[in-house]
C-alpha positions in Angstrom: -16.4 -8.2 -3.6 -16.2 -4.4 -4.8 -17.8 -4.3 -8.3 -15.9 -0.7 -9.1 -13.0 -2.3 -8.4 -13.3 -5.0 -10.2 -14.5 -3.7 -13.1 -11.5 -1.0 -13.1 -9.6 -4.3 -12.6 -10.9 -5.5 -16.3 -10.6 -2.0 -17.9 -7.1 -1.9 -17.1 -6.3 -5.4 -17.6 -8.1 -5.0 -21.4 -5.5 -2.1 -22.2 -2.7 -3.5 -21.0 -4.0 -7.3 -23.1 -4.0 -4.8 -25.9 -1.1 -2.3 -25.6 1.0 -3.7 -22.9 0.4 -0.2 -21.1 -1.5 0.7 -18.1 -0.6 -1.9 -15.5 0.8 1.3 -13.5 0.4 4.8 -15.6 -3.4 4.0 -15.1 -4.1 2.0 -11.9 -2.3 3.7 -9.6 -4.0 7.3 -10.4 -7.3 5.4 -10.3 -6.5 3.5 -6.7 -6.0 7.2 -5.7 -8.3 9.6 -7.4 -11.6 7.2 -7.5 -11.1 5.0 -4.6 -8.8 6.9 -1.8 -6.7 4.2 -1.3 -3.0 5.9 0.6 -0.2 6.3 -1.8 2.5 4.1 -0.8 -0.5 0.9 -0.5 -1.5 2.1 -3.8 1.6 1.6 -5.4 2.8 -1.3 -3.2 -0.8 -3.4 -4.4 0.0 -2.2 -8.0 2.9 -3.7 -8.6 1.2 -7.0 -7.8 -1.8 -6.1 -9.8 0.7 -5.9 -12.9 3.0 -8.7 -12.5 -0.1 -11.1 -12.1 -1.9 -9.2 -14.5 0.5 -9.6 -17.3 1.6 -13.0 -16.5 -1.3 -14.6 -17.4 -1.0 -12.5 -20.9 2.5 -13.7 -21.3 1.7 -17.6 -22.2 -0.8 -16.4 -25.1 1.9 -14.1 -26.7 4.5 -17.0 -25.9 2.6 -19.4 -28.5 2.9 -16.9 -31.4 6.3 -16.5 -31.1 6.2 -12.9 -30.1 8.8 -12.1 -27.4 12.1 -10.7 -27.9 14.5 -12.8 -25.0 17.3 -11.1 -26.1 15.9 -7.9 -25.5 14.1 -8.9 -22.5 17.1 -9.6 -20.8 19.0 -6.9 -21.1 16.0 -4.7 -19.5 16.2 -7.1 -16.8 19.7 -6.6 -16.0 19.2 -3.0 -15.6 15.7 -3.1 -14.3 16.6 -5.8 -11.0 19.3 -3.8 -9.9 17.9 -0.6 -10.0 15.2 -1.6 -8.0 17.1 -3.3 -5.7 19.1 -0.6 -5.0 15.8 1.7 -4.6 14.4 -0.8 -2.0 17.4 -1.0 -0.5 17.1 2.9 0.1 13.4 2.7 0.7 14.2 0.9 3.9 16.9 2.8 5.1 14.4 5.7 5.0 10.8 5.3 6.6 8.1 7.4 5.3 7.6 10.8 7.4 4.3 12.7 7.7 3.8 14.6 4.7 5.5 11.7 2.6 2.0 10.6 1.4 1.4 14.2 -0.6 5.3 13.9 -2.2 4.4 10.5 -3.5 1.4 11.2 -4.8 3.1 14.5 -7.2 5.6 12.1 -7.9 3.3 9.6 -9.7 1.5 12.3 -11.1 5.2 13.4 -12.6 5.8 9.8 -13.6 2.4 9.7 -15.2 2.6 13.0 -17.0 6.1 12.3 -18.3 4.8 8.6 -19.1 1.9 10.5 -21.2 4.7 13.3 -22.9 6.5 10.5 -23.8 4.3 8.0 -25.8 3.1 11.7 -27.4 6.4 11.5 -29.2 6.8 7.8 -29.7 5.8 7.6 -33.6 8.8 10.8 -33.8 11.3 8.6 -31.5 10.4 5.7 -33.9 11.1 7.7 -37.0 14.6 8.9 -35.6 15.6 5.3 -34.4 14.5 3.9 -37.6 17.2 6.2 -39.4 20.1 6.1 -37.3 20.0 2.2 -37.2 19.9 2.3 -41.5 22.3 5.0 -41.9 24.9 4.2 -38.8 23.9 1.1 -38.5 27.3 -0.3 -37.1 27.4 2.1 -34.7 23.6 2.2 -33.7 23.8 -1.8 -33.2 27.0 -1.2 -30.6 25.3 0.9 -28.6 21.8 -1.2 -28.6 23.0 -3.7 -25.8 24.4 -0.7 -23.2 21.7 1.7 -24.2 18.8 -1.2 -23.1 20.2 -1.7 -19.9 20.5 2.0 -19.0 16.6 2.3 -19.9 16.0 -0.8 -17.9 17.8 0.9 -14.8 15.8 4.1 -15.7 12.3 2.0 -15.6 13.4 0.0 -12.1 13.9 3.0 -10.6 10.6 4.7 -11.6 8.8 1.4 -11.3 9.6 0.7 -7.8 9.1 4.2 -6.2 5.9 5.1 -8.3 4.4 2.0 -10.0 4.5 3.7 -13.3 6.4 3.3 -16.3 7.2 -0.1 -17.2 4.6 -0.4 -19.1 4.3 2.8 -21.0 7.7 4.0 -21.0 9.5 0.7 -21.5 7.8 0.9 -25.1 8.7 4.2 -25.7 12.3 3.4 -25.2 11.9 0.4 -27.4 10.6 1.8 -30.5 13.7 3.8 -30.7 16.6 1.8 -29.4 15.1 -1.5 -31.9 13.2 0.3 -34.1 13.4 -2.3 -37.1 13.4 -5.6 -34.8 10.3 -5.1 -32.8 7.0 -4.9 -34.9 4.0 -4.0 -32.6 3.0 -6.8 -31.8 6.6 -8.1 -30.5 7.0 -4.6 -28.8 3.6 -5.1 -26.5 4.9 -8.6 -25.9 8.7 -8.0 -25.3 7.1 -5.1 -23.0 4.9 -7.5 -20.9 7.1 -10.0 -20.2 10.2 -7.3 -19.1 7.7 -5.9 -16.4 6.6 -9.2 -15.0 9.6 -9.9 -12.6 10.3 -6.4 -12.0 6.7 -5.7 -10.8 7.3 -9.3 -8.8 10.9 -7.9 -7.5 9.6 -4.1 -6.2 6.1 -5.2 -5.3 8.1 -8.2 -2.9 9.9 -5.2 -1.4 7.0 -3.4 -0.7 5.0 -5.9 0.7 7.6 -6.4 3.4 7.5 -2.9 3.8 3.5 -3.1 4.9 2.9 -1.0 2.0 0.1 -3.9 0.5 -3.8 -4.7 0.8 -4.6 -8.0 -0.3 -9.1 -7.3 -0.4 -7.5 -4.7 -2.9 -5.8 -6.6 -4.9 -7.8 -9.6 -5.2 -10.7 -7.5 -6.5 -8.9 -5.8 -8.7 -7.7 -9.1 -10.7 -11.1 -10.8 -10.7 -11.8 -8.3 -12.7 -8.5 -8.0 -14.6 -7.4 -11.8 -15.4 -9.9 -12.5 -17.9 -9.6 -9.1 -19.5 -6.2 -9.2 -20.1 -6.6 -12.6 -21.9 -9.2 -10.9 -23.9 -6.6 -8.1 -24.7 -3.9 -10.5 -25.6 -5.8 -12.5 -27.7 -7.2 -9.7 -30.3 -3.7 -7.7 -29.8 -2.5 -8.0 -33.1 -5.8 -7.0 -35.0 -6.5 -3.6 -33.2 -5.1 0.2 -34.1 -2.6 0.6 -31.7 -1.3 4.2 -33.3 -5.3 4.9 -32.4 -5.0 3.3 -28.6 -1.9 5.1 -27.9 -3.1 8.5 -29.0 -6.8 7.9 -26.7 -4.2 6.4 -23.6 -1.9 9.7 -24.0 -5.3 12.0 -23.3 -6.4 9.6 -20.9 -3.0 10.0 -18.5 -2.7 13.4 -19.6 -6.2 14.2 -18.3 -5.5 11.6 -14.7 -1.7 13.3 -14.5 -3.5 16.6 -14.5 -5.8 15.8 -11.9 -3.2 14.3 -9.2 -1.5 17.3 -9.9 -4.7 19.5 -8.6 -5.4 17.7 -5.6 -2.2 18.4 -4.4 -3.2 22.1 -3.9 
């Protein structure tokens, strides 16, 4: 037992209870800033960390009626193929030396983007919230396509980087349903979406080798209860406030990837 570990374990797991996001935008920077732990088993014991993570915050959003299936499903179908198609490529191409350093700016890019992103989220929201009462006929047509395209979009950042699903799967959200999902539903609808696909990439990179089970069974000790925790008080926290503190946060952990790489 690692008590850093575990108790970033139940940090993260308490935003993601709470926002639905950090599973990935935050752990992953943390496994490799604070702890040292090589990209590709970072990611790899991510993935895990999330999907278990978030599945035992699924059952308390399930009994207050907050998930969107409809939604849900249509990020899945984008979401599963992508990543099986980037696993599928992942295998046909082995890691080479230097690969480690290209991973590691690629999460940082994911995580900075990720960050950008839920800056703009209240605009996106605002915009979405227009175009479906003003062209709503139109908007509604393009809903269905539009959520499978950002579910593609998420499998394949999801699977090569850990980061995203959480994060940016809400930021796509708030503008393609920006009347249907309150924010409660949003962080639900998000949570459950991300549960197979962390299952689906983190599978592939376990038979990869890319996975450390000490890792990841310290990191939930501390994360499982938290998460429960977040779930449960969800609804009666500032989430606009959250957001804006999680944006700095990544900003500040994208930045600092970004400087090691140098």
């Amino acid at each position: 037992m690692d008590p850093k570990l575990i108790i970033a374990g139940a940090s993260v797991g308490l935003l993601v209870g709470l926002t639905g996001v950090g599973g990935g935008a935050l752990m992953t920077p943390l496994l490799l800033l604070l702890f040292g732990v090589a990209p590709t088993v970072a990611v790899g014991t991510d993935l895990w960390f999330a999907a278990i993570t978030k599945l035992f915050a699924t059952p308390v959003h399930q009994r207050h009626g907050l998930i969107d299936w409809v939604v849900v499903k249509r990020l899945w179908l984008g979401s599963l193929s992508a990543s099986l198609l980037t696993l599928w490529w992942m295998h046909g191409h082995p890691a080479e030396e230097g690969a480690a350093d290209v991973l590691k700016g690629i999460v940082a890019g994911a995580v900075m983007v990720t960050a950008v992103a839920m800056l703009f989220q209240k605009r996106l929201h605002a915009i979405g919230r227009n175009s479906r009462i003003t062209e709503a006929v139109a908007f509604k047509s393009a809903q269905a396509p539009l959520t499978v395209a950002a579910g593609a979009v998420l499998g394949l950042l999801v699977t090569l980087t850990s980061v995203g699903a959480g994060a940016l799967g809400a930021v796509f959200l708030v503008y393609l349903y920006p009347l249907r999902l309150t924010p409660p539903r949003l962080v639900a609808t998000d949570i459950v979406h991300a549960i197979p696909l962390a299952l689906f990439a983190g599978s592939g990179h376990l038979l990869i080798g890319n996975f450390d089970v000490g890792l990841l069974g310290n990191l939930l000790l501390g994360s499982i209860p938290a998460v429960i925790i977040g779930a449960l008080i969800s609804a009666k926290v500032p989430h606009g406030l959250l957001r804006t503190m999680l944006v700095v946060v990544l900003l500040i952990v994208g930045a600092k990837l970004l400087w090691t790489l140098r």
